[in-house]
LOLO-76391 format. One record per residue (C-alpha): residue number from 1; residue in three letters; y, x, z. Coordinates in pm, whole numbers. Layout:
! LOLO-76391
{n NUM, res Ala, py Y, px X, pz Z};
...
//
This chain:
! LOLO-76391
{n 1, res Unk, py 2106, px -1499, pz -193};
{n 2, res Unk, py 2197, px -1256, pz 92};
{n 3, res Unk, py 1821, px -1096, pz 226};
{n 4, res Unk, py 1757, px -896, pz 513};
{n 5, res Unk, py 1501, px -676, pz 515};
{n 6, res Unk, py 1335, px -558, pz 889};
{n 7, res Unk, py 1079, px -282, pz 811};
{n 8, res Unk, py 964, px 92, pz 1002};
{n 9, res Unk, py 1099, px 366, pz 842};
{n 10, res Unk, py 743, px 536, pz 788};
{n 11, res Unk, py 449, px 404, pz 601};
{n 12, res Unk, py 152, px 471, pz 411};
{n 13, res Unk, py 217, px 858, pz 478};
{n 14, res Unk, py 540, px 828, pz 312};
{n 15, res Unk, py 915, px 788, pz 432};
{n 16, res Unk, py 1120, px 470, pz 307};
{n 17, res Unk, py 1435, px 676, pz 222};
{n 18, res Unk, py 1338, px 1038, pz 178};
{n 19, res Unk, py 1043, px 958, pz -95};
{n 20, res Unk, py 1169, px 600, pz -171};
{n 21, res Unk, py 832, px 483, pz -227};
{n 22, res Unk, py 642, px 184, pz -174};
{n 23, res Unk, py 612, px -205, pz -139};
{n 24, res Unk, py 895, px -233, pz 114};
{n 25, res Unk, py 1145, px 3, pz -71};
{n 26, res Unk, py 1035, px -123, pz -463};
{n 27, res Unk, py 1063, px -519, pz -407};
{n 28, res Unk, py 1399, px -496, pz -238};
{n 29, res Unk, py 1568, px -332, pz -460};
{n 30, res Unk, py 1407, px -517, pz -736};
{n 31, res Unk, py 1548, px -813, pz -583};
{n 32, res Unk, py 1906, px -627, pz -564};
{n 33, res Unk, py 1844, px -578, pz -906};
{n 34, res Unk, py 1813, px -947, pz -976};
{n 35, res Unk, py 2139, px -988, pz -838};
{n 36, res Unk, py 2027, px -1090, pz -472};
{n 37, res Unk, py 2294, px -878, pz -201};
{n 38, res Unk, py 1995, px -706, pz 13};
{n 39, res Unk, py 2054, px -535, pz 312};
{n 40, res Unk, py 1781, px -341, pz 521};
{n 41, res Unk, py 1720, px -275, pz 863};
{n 42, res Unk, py 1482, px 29, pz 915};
{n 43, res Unk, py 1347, px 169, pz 1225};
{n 44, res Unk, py 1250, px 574, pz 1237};
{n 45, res Unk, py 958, px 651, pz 1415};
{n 46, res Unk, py 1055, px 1040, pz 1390};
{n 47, res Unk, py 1423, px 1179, pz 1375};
{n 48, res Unk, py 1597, px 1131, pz 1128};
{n 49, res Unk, py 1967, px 1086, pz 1031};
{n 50, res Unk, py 2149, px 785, pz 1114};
{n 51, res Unk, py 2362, px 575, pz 927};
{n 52, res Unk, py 2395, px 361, pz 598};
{n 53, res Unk, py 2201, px 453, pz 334};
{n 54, res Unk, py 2294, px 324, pz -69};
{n 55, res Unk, py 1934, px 333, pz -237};
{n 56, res Unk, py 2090, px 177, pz -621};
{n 57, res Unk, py 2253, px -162, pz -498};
{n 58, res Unk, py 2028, px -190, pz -168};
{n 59, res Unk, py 2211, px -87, pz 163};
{n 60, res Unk, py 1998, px 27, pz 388};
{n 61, res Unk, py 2060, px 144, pz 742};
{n 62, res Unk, py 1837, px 361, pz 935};
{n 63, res Unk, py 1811, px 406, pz 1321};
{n 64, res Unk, py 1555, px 624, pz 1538};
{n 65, res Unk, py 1348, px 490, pz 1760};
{n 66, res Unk, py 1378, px 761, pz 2021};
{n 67, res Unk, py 1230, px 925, pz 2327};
{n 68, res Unk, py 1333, px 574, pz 2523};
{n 69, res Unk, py 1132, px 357, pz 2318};
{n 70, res Unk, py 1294, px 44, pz 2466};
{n 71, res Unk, py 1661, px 168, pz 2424};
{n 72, res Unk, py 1549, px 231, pz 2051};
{n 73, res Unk, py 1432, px -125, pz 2002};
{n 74, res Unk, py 1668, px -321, pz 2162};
{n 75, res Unk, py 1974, px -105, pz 1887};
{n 76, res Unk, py 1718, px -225, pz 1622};
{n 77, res Unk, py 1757, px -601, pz 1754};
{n 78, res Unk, py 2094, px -543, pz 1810};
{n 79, res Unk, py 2188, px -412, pz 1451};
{n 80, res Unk, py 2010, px -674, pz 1306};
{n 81, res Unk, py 2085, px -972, pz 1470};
{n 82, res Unk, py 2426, px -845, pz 1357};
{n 83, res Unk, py 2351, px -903, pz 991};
{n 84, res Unk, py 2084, px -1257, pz 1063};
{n 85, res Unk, py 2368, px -1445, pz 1189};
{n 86, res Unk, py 2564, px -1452, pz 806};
{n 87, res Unk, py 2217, px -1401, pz 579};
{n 88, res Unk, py 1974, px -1683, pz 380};
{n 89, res Unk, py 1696, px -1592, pz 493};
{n 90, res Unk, py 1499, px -1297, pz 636};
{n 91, res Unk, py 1172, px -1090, pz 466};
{n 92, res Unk, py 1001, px -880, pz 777};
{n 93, res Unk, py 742, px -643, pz 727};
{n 94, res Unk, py 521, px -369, pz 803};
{n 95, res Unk, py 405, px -444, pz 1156};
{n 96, res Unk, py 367, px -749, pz 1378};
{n 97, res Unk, py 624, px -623, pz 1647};
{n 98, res Unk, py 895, px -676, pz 1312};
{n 99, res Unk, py 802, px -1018, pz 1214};
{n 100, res Unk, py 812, px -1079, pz 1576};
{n 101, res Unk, py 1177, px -981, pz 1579};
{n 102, res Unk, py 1249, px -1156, pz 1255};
{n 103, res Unk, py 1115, px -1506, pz 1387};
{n 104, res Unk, py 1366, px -1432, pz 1731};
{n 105, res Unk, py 1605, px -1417, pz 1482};
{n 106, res Unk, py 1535, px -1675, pz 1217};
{n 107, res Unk, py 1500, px -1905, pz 1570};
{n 108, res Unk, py 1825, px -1801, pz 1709};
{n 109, res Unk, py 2055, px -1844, pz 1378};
{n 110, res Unk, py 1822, px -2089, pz 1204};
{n 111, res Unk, py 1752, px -1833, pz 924};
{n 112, res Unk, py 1461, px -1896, pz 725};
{n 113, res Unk, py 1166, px -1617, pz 786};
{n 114, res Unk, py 955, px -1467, pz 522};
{n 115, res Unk, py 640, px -1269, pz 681};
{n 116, res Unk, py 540, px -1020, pz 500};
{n 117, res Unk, py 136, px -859, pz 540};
{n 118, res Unk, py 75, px -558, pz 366};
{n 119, res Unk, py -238, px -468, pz 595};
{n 120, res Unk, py -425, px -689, pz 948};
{n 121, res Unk, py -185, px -582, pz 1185};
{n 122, res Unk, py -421, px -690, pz 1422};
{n 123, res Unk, py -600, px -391, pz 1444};
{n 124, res Unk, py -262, px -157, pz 1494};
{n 125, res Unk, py -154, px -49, pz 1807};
{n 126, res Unk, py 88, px -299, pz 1916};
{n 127, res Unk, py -83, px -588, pz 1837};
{n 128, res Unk, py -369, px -498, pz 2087};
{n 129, res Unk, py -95, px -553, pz 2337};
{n 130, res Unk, py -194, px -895, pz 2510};
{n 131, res Unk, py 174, px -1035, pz 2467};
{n 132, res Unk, py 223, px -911, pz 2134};
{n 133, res Unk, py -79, px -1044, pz 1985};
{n 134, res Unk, py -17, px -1351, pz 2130};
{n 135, res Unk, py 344, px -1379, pz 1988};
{n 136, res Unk, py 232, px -1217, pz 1621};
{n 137, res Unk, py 8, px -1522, pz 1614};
{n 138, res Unk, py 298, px -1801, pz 1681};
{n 139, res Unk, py 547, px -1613, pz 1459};
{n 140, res Unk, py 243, px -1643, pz 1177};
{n 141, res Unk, py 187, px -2000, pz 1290};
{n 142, res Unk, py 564, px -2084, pz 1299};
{n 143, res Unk, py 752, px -1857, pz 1041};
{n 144, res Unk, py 868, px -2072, pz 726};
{n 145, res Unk, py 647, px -1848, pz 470};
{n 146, res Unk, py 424, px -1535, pz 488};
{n 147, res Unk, py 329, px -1311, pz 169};
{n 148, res Unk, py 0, px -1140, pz 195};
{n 149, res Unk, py -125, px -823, pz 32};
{n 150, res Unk, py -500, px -966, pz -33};
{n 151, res Unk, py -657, px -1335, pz -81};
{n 152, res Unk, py -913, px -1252, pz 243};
{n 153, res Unk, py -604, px -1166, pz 435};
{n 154, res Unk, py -438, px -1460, pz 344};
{n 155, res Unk, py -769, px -1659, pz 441};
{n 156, res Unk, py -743, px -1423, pz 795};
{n 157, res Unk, py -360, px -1613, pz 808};
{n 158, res Unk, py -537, px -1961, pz 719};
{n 159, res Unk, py -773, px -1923, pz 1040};
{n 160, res Unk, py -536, px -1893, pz 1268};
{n 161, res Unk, py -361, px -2209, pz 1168};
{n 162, res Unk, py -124, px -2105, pz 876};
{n 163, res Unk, py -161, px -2330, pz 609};
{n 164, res Unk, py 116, px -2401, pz 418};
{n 165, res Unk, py 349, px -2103, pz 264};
{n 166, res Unk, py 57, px -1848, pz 290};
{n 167, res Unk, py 114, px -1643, pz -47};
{n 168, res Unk, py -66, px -1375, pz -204};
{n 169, res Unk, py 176, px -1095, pz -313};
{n 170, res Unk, py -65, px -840, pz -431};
{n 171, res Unk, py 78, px -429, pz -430};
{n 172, res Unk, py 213, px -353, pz -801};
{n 173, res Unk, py 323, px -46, pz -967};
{n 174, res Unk, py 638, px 139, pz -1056};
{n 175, res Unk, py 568, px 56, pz -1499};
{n 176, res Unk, py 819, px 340, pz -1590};
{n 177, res Unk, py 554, px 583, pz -1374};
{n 178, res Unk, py 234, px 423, pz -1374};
{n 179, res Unk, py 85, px 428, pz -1763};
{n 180, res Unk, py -176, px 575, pz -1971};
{n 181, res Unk, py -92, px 909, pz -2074};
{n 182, res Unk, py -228, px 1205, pz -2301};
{n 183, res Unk, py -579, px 1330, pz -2103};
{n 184, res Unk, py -524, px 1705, pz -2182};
{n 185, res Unk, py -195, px 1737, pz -2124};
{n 186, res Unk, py -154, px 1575, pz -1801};
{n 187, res Unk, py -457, px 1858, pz -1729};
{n 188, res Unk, py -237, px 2146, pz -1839};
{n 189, res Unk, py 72, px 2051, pz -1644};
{n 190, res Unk, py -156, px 2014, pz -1311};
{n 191, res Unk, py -373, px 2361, pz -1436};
{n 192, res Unk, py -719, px 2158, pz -1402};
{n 193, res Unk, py -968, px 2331, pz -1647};
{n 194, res Unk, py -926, px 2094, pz -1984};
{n 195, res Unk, py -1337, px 2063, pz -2081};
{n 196, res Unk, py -1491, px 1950, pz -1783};
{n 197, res Unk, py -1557, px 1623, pz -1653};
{n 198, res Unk, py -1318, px 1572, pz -1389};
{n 199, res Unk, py -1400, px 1274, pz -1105};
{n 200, res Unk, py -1178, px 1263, pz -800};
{n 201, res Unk, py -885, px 1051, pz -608};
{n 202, res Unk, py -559, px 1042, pz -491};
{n 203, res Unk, py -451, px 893, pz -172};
{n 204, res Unk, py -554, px 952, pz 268};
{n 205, res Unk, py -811, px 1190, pz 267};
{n 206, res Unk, py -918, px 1037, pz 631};
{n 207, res Unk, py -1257, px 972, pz 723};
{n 208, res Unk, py -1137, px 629, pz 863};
{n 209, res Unk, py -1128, px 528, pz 463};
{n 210, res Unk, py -1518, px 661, pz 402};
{n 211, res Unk, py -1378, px 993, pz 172};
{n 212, res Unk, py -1704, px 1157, pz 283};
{n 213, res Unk, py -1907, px 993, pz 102};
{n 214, res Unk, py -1696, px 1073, pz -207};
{n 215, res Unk, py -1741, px 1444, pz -128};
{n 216, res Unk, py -2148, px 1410, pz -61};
{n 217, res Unk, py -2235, px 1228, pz -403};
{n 218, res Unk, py -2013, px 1494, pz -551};
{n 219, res Unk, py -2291, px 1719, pz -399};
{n 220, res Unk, py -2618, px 1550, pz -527};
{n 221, res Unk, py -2434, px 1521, pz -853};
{n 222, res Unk, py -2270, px 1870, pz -933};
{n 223, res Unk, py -2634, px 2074, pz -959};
{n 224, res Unk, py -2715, px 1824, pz -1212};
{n 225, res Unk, py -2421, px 1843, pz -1437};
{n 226, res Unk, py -2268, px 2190, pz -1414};
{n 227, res Unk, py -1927, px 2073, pz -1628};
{n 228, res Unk, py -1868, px 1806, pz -1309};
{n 229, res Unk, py -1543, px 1866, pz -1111};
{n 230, res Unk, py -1383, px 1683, pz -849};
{n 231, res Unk, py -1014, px 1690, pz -809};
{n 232, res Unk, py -832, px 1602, pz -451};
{n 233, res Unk, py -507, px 1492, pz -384};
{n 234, res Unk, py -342, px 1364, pz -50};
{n 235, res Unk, py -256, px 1389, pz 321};
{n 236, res Unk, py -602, px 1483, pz 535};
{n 237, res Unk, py -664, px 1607, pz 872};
{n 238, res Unk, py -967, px 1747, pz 834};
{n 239, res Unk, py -1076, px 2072, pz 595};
{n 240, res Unk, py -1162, px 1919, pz 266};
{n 241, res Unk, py -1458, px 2021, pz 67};
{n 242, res Unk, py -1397, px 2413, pz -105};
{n 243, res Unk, py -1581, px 2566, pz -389};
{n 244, res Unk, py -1513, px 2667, pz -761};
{n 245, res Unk, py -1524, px 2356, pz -879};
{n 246, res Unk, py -1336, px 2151, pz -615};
{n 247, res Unk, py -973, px 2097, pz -689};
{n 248, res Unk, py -751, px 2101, pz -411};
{n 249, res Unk, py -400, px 1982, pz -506};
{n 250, res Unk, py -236, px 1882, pz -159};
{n 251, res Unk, py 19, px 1590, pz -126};
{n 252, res Unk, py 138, px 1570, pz -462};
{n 253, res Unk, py 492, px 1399, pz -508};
{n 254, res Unk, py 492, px 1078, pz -658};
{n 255, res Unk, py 576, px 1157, pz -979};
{n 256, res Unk, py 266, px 1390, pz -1016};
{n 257, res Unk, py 19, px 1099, pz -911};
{n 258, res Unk, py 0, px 952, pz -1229};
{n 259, res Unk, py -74, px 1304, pz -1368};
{n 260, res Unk, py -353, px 1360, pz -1154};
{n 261, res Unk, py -507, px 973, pz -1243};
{n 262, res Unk, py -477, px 1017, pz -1606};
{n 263, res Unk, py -645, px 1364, pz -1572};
{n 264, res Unk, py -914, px 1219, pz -1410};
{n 265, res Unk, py -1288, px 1092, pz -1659};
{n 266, res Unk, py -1323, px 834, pz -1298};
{n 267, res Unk, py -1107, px 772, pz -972};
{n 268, res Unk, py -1322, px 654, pz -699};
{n 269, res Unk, py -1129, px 402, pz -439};
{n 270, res Unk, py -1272, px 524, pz -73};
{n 271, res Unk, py -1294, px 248, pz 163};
{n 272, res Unk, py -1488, px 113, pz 472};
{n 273, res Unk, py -1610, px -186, pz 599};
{n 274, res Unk, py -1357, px -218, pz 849};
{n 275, res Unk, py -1049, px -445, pz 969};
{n 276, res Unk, py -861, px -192, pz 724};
{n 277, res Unk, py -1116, px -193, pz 460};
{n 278, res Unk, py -1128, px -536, pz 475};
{n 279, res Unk, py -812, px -706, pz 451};
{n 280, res Unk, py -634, px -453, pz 241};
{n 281, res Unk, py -532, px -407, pz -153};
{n 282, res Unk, py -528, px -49, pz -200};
{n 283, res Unk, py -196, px 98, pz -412};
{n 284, res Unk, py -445, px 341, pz -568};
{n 285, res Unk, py -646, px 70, pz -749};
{n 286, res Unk, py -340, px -117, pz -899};
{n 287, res Unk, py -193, px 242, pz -1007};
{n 288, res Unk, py -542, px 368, pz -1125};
{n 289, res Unk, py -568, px 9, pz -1309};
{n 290, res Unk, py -190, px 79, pz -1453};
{n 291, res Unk, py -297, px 393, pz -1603};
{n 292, res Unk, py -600, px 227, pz -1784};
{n 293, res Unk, py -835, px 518, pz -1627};
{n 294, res Unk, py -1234, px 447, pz -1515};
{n 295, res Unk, py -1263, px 318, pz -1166};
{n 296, res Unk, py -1515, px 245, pz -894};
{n 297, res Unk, py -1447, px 122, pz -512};
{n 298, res Unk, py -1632, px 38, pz -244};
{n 299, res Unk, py -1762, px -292, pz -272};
{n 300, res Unk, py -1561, px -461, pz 39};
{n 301, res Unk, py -1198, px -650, pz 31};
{n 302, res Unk, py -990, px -747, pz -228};
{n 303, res Unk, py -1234, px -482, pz -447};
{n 304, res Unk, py -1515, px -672, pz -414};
{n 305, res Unk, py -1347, px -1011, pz -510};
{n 306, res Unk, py -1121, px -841, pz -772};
{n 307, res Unk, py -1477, px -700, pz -954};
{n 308, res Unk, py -1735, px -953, pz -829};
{n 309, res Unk, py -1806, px -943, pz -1264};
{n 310, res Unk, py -1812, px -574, pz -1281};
{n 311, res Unk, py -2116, px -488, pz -992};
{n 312, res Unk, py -2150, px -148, pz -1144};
{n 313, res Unk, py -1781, px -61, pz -1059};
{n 314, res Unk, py -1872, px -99, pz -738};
{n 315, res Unk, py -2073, px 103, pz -449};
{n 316, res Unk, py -2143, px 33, pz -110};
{n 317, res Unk, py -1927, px 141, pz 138};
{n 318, res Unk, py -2075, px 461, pz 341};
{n 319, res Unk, py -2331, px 513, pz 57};
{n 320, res Unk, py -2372, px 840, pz -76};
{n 321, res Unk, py -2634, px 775, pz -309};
{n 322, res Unk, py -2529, px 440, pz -436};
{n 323, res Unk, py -2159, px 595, pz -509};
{n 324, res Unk, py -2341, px 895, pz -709};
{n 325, res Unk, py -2541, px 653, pz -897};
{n 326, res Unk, py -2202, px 472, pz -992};
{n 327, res Unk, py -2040, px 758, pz -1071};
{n 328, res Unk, py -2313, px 870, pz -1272};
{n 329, res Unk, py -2291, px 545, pz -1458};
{n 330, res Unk, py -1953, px 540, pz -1510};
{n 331, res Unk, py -1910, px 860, pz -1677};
{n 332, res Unk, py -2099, px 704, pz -1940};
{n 333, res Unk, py -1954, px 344, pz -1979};
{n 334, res Unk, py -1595, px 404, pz -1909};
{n 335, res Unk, py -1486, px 52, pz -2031};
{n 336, res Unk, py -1148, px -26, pz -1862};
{n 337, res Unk, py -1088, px -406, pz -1967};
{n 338, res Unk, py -881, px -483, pz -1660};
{n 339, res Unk, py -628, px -753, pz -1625};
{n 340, res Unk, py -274, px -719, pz -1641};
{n 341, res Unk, py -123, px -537, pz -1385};
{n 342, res Unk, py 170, px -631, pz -1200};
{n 343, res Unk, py 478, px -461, pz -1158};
{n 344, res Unk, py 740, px -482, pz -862};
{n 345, res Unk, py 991, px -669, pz -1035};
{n 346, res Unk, py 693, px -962, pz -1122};
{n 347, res Unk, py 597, px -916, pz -731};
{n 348, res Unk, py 990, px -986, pz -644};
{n 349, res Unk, py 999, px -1297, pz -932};
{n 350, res Unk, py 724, px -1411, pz -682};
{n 351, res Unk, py 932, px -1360, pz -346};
{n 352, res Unk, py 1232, px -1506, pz -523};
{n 353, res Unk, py 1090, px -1818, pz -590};
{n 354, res Unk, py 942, px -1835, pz -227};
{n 355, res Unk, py 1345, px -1770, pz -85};
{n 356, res Unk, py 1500, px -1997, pz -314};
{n 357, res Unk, py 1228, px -2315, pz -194};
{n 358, res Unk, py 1333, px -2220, pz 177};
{n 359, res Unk, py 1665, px -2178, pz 109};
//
């Protein structure tokens, strides 16, 4: 098949090209990789350079959005509808504004459209827009398929009329990154002290995703065991926590992530009860899960459906005392029997099939 991709340039804190990381960088080119000819669309939110783009056998090509916002938008619909008009179908993603553009397009050229979800873009900035909320909910009504990240997402897709083609297409790991390694060493290479019991996390250190109360039960916790550490990685924009026995290691690059997870005794999994908390599956847990290392997340979302049979993995969101208490248990019983988890190339078997039905 011949798949066009329509995606922002910037996500999750990270940049498509320059850190080639992610769901909408890892299950295109797995799908290259599968043979499919995949060509991507991306729109730059911040300057960047221009131009084509080779990432392995997926041609991407990247365009600013500018200080005239609508100049910028109408070159992204422009460079795009260049490639719809000769493609099989079309996989948007990201935000509502580019499944928006991708059902214009799969309308125009009769081009099958795959919507992808990887969050509720309801509760981003565009979609609060009157006329773009209204058109995110026809495309989602009258797109051919849409993948979601979470099962209460896709439920959120079922309520507004979607019925048919809603797909769960849950975030995966890179396997050749994510996977258990040796405890001690991974704590050498990052200079964490080797005999202590190290909890932490990896991933926003916002207060939007409820990371204080990671850093209060740390508190009630530390004067009680003296050998407790916890270890911090990740963009913030607030002062984190200091002390002799908080580990600072700013945004690590991805390769160091699964370092800093398999150094870690537990990872805790931050999250609110909010339209984030709610509707998203957070990367961390699938690359914690990957590296077979002690979890616990707040009990909302996908988390609480994914554990509903392991309660004491679980703490209630904004909690400080009930996430100590966890944490307190799970330094103890650090069973890890979790099921398989997937990798891009099984999340882009799962795509596949969806094209090839449309198609």
């Amino acid at each position: 098949m011949q798949i066009l991709v329509l995606t922002k340039r910037q996500y999750m804190n990270k940049d498509l090209i320059d850190d080639r990381y992610g769901r909408f960088r890892e299950i295109p080119l797995a799908l290259a990789q599968m043979g499919h000819q995949v060509i991507g669309i991306c729109l730059s939110y911040r300057p960047k350079n221009e131009g084509r783009i080779n990432d392995g056998p997926v041609l991407w090509e990247s365009l600013n959005l500018g200080p005239t916002k609508i100049l910028g938008l109408g070159r992204f619909i422009k460079r795009a509808s260049h490639y719809a008009k000769s493609v099989d179908v079309i996989w948007a993603c990201s935000d509502s504004i580019y499944g928006i553009f991708g059902y214009m397009l799969s309308a125009k050229y009769s081009t099958p459209l795959v919507f992808d979800l990887y969050d509720n873009f309801e509760y981003y900035l565009a979609a609060k827009l009157p006329i773009i909320k209204q058109l995110y909910h026809h495309t989602l009504k009258c797109c051919r398929a849409v993948t979601c990240v979470s099962r209460p997402l896709a439920e959120l897709v079922n309520s507004y009329g979607k019925n048919e083609n809603v797909v769960i297409l849950e975030n995966a790991v890179r396997d050749d990154l994510f996977l258990p390694m040796d405890k001690k060493s991974c704590r050498a290479d990052l200079k964490l002290p080797p005999n202590c019991q190290l909890v932490g996390t990896a991933g926003s250190l916002e207060d939007s995703r409820g990371i204080k109360s990671l850093y209060s039960a740390f508190d009630i916790l530390k004067d009680r065991y003296p050998d407790l550490h916890l270890v911090l990685a990740g963009p913030r924009k607030e002062n984190l926590p200091r002390g002799d026995r908080v580990h600072d290691l700013g945004v690590l690059p991805l390769e160091k992530v699964p370092l800093l997870l398999n150094a870690l005794d537990v990872a805790v999994i931050c999250n609110r009860n909010s339209e984030f908390g709610r509707y998203c599956f957070p990367q961390k847990a699938a690359e914690i899960m990957a590296c077979d290392v002690p979890l616990i997340a707040a009990r909302v979302g996908s988390m609480a459906g994914l554990f509903k049979d392991r309660p004491e993995w679980l703490y209630t969101p904004d909690s400080n005392r009930d996430l100590a208490v966890a944490l307190e248990q799970r330094l103890v019983h650090q069973k890890t029997d979790y099921s398989d988890v997937s990798s891009w190339k099984k999340a882009a078997v799962i795509l596949e099939k969806i094209m090839v039905n449309l198609t």
